[in-house]
C-alpha positions as CSV (number, residue, x, y, z in Angstrom):
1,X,11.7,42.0,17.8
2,X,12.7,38.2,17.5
3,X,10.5,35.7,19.3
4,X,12.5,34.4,22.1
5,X,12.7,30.4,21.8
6,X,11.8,28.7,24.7
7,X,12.0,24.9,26.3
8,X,8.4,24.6,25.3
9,X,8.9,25.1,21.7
10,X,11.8,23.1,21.7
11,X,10.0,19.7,23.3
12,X,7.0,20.6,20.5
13,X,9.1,20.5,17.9
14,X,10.7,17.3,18.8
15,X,7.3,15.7,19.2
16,X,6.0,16.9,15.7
17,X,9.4,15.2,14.1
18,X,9.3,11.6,15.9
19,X,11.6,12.8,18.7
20,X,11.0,12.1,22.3
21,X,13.0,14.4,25.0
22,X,15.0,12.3,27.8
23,X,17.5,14.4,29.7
24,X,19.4,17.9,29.4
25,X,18.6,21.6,30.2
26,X,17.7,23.8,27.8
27,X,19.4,26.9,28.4
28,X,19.8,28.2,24.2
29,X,19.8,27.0,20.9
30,X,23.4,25.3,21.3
31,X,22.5,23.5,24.7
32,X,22.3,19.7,23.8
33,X,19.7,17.5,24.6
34,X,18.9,14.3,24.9
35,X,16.3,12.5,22.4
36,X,15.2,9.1,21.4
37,X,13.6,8.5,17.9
38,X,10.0,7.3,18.4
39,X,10.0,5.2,15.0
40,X,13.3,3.2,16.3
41,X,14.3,3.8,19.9
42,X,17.6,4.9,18.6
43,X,19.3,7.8,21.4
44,X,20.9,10.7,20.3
45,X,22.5,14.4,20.8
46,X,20.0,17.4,19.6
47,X,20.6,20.8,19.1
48,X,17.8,23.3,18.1
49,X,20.0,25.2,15.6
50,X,20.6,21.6,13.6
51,X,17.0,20.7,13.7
52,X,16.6,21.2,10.0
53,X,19.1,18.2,9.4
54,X,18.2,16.1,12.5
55,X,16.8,13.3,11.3
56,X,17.1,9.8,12.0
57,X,19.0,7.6,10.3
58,X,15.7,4.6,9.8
59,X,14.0,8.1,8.4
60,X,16.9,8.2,5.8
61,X,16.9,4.6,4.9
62,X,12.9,4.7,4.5
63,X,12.4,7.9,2.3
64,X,15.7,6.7,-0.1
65,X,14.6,3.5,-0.4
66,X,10.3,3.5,-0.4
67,X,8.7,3.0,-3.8
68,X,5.5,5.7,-4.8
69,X,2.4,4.4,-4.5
70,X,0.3,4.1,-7.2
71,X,-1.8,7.7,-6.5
72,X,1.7,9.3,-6.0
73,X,3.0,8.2,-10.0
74,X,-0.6,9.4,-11.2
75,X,-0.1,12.7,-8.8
76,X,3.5,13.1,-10.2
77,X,2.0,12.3,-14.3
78,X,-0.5,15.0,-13.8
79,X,2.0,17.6,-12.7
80,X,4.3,17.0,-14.8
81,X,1.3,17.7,-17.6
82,X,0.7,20.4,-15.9
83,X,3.4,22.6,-13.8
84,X,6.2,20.5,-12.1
85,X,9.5,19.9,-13.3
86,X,12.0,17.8,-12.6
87,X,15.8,19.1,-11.9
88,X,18.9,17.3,-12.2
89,X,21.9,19.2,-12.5
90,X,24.3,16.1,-13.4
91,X,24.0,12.8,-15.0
92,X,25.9,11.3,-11.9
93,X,22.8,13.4,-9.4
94,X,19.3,12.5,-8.2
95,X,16.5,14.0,-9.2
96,X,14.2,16.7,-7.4
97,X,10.2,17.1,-8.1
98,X,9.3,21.0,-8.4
99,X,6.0,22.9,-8.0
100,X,5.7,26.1,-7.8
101,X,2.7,28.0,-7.6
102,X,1.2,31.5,-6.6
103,X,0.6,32.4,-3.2
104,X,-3.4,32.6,-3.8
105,X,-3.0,28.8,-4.3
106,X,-0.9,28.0,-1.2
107,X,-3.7,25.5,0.2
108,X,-3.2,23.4,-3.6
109,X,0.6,23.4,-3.2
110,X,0.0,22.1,0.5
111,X,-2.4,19.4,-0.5
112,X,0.4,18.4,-3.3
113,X,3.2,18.4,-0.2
114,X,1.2,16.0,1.6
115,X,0.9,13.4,-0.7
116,X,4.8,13.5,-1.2
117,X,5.0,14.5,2.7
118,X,7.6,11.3,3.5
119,X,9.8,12.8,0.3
120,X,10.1,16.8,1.4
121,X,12.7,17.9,3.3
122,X,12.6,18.6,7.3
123,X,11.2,22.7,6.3
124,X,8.6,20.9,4.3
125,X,6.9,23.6,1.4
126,X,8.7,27.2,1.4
127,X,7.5,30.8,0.3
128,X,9.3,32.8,-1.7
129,X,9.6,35.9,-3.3
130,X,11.4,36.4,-6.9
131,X,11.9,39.9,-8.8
132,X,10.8,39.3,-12.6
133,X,13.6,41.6,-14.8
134,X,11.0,41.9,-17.5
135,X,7.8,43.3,-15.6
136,X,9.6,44.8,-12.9
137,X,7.2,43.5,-10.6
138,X,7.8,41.4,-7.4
139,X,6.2,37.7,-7.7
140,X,5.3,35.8,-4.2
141,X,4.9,31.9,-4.5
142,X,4.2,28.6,-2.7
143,X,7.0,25.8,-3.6
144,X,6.9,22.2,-3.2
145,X,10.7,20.9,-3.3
146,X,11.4,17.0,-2.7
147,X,14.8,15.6,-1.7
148,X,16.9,14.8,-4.7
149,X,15.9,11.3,-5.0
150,X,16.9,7.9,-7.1
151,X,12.9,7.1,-7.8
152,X,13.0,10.1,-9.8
153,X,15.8,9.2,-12.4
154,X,14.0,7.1,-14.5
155,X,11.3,9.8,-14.5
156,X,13.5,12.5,-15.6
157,X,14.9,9.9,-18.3
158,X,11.6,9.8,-19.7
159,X,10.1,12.8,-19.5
160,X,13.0,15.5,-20.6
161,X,15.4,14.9,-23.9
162,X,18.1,17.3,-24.0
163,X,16.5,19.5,-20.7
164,X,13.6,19.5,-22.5
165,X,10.4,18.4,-21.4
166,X,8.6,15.6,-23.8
167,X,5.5,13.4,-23.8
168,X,6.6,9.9,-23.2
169,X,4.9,7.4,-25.6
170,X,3.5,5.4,-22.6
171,X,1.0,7.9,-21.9
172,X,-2.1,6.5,-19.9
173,X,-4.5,9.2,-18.6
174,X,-6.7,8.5,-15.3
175,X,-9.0,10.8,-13.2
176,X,-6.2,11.6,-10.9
177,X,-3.7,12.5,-13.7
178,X,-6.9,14.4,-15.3
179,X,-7.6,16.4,-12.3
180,X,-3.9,17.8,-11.4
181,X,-3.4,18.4,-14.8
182,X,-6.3,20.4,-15.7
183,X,-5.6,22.0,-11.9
184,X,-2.4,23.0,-12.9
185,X,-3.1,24.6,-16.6
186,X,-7.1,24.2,-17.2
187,X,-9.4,27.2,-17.8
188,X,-13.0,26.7,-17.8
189,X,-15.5,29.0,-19.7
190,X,-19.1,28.8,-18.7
191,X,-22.4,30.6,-19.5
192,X,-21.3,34.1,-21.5
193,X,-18.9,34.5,-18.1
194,X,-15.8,35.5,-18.6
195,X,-13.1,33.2,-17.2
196,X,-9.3,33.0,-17.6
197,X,-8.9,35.1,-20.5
198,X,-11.5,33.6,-22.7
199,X,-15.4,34.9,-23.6
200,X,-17.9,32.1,-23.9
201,X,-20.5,33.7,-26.5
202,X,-23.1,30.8,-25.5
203,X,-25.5,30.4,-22.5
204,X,-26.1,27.3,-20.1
205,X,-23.0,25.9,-21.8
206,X,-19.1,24.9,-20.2
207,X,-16.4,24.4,-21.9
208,X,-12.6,24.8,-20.7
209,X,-8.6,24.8,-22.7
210,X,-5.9,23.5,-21.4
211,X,-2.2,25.6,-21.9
212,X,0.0,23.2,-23.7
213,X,2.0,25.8,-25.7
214,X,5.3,24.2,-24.1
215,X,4.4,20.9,-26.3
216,X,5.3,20.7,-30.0
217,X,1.8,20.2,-32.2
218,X,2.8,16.2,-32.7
219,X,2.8,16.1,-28.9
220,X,-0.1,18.1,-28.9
221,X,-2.0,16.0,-31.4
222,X,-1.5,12.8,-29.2
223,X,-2.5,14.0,-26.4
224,X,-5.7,14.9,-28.3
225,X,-5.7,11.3,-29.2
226,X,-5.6,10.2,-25.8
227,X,-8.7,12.3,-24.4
228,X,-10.9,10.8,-27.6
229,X,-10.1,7.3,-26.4
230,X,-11.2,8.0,-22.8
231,X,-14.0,11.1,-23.3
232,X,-14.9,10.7,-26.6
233,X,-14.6,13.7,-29.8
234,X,-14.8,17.3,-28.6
235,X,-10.8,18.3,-28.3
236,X,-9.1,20.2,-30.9
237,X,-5.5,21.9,-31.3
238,X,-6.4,26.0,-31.3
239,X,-4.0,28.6,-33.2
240,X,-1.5,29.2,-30.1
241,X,-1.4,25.1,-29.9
242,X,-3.5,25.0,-27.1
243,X,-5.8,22.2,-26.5
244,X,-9.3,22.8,-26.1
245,X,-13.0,20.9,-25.6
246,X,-15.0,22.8,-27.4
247,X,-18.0,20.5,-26.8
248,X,-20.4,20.8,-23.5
249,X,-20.9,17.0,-23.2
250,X,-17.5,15.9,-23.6
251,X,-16.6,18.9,-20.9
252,X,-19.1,17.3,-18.7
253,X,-17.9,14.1,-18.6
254,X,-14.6,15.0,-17.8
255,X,-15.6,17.1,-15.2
256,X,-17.9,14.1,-13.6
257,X,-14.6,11.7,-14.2
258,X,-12.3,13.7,-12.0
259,X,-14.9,15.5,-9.4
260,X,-14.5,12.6,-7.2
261,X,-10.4,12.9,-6.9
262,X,-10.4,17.3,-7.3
263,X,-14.1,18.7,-6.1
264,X,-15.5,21.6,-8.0
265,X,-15.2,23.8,-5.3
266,X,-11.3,23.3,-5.2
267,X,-10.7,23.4,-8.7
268,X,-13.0,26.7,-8.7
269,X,-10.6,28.2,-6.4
270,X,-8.2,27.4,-8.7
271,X,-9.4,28.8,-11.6
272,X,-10.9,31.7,-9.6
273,X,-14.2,31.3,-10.5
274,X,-16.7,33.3,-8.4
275,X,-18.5,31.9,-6.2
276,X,-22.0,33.2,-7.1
277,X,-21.6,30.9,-10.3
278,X,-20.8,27.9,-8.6
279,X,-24.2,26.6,-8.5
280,X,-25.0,26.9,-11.8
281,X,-21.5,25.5,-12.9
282,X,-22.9,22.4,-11.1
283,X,-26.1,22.3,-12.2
284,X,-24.9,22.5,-16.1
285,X,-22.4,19.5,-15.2
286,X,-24.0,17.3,-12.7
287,X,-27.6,16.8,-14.1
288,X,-27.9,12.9,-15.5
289,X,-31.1,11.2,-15.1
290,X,-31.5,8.6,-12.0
291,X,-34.2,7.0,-13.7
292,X,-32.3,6.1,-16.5
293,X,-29.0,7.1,-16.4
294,X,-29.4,9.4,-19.6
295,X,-26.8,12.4,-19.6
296,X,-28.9,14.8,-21.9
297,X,-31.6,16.6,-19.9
298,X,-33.1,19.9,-19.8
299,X,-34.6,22.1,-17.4
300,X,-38.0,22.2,-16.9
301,X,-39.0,24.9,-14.3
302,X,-39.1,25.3,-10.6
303,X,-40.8,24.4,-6.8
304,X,-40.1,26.3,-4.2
305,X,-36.8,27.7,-5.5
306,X,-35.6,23.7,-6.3
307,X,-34.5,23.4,-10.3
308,X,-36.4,20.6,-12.0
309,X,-35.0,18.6,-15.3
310,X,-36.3,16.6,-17.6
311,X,-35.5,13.7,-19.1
312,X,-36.0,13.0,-23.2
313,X,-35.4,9.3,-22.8
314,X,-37.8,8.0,-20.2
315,X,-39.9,11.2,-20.3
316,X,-39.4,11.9,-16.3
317,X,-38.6,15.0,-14.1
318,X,-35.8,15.2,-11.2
319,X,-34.3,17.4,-9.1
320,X,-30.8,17.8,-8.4
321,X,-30.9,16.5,-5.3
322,X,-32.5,13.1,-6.4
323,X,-35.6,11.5,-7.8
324,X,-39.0,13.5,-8.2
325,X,-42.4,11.2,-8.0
326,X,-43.6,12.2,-11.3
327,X,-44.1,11.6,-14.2
């Protein structure tokens, strides 16, 4: 049974898209009504069967013509690191940015749609389901589409040679192109737990890959290049060229350099990590002294349930939480 549309919906979905109603009865889908765009003032015809091309002609002219901000061309860098494309069909064509992931990560795809929210089309991020030939299974995902747009050529110039995707030689790597990346294709180990495929054989310890089988090994190897400059040594190129930081300290800092742009908690989501190991994922990458800013402590026993650490350098204990008076 199809939900019956009524006047209500109709004045709602104006309002959520920047239209105010004037005049006109509603009496079905092709009844027209009178709107004025609340951006410009400007009046026009509406029909509810046409709302996924009504759009007003200053929002045209804004989204064709506005510039990314700065967090949008580190947001669009880390995807296309990770799992975005870009599509052009012709040389003569605009581009298109996009993402698809699974349906489990639906709330990820809708944080990516709202910071390229003034680029999507009117039906904003779709679901769909595609039959996979080869497994014979059904596969449900979340996509984020944008309109084909002219800020996007120069990208696509860039990134793909021949339709295929390549690491431009202007590389620069930042928390926020860090922490879409590694949300994309990152897999964290921790602790003798067994996450995304790999065993970690070593206890109190994280370490994570990161898929980049879809580089060549050159590409590969400067990419490595590029994490020793900002996190120090710690990244090698395993067998099936895939990157990983095989070093707890290194993993650490990059996990403290992105936290503030991707929290733990999301990023656990993401890498379906379970939730009784949360806590102790953050306590092996959080822990730096607040006396002395000193990033290799131990622990050192508990109060009342509350994890202590010690500090080699100035000899002091700490919580977590903050500072301990003692000695």
């Amino acid at each position: 049974m199809t939900h019956k549309i009524s006047f209500i919906d109709v004045q709602e979905w104006l309002k959520n898209n920047d239209w105010n109603y004037i005049s006109g009865v509603f009496l079905n889908t092709r009844s027209a009504l009178e709107v004025t765009c609340s951006r410009c003032g400007a009046i026009r015809s509406f029909y509810f069967f046409k709302k996924n091309s009504f759009n007003c002609l200053c929002f045209e002219k804004s989204w064709k013509s506005l510039l990314f901000s700065d967090l949008q061309k580190e947001v669009l860098t880390g995807l296309l690191l990770g799992d975005g494309h870009l599509e052009r069909r012709e040389v003569t064509h605009n581009t298109c940015l996009n993402v698809r992931h699974c349906r489990k990560d639906k709330a990820y795809t809708e944080y990516i749609g709202s910071i390229f929210e003034i680029f999507l089309p009117p039906h904003g991020i779709s679901d769909q389901a595609v039959f996979d030939t080869r497994t014979q299974k059904i596969y449900y995902s979340s996509v984020v589409k944008t309109r084909c747009l002219t800020q996007l050529n120069t990208y696509h110039d860039t990134w793909y040679k021949n339709k295929i995707k390549v690491i431009p030689n202007n590389l620069t790597l930042t928390s926020v192109v860090m922490a879409f990346w590694l949300a994309d294709d990152g897999h964290i180990f921790y602790g003798g737990k067994y996450f995304a495929g790999i065993k970690n054989t070593k206890l109190s310890t994280l370490y994570f890959k990161v898929s980049t089988q879809a580089f060549s090994s050159e590409e590969n190897q400067y990419l490595i290049s590029l994490l020793k400059q900002r996190y120090g040594d710690g990244f090698s190129l395993g067998k099936e060229n895939v990157i990983f930081c095989n070093q707890s300290d290194t993993a650490k800092r990059v996990f403290r350099d992105i936290d503030p742009v991707f929290p733990l908690k999301r990023k656990a989501a993401l890498w379906r990590v379970p939730e009784a190991d949360l806590n102790n994922i953050a306590r092996t990458i959080y822990p730096i002294c607040p006396f002395c800013a000193y990033e290799k402590v131990y622990k050192n026993g508990s109060t009342k349930g509350r994890q202590k650490f010690y500090c080699r350098s100035c000899k002091k204990q700490f919580y977590l939480e903050g500072k301990l008076n003692a000695g």
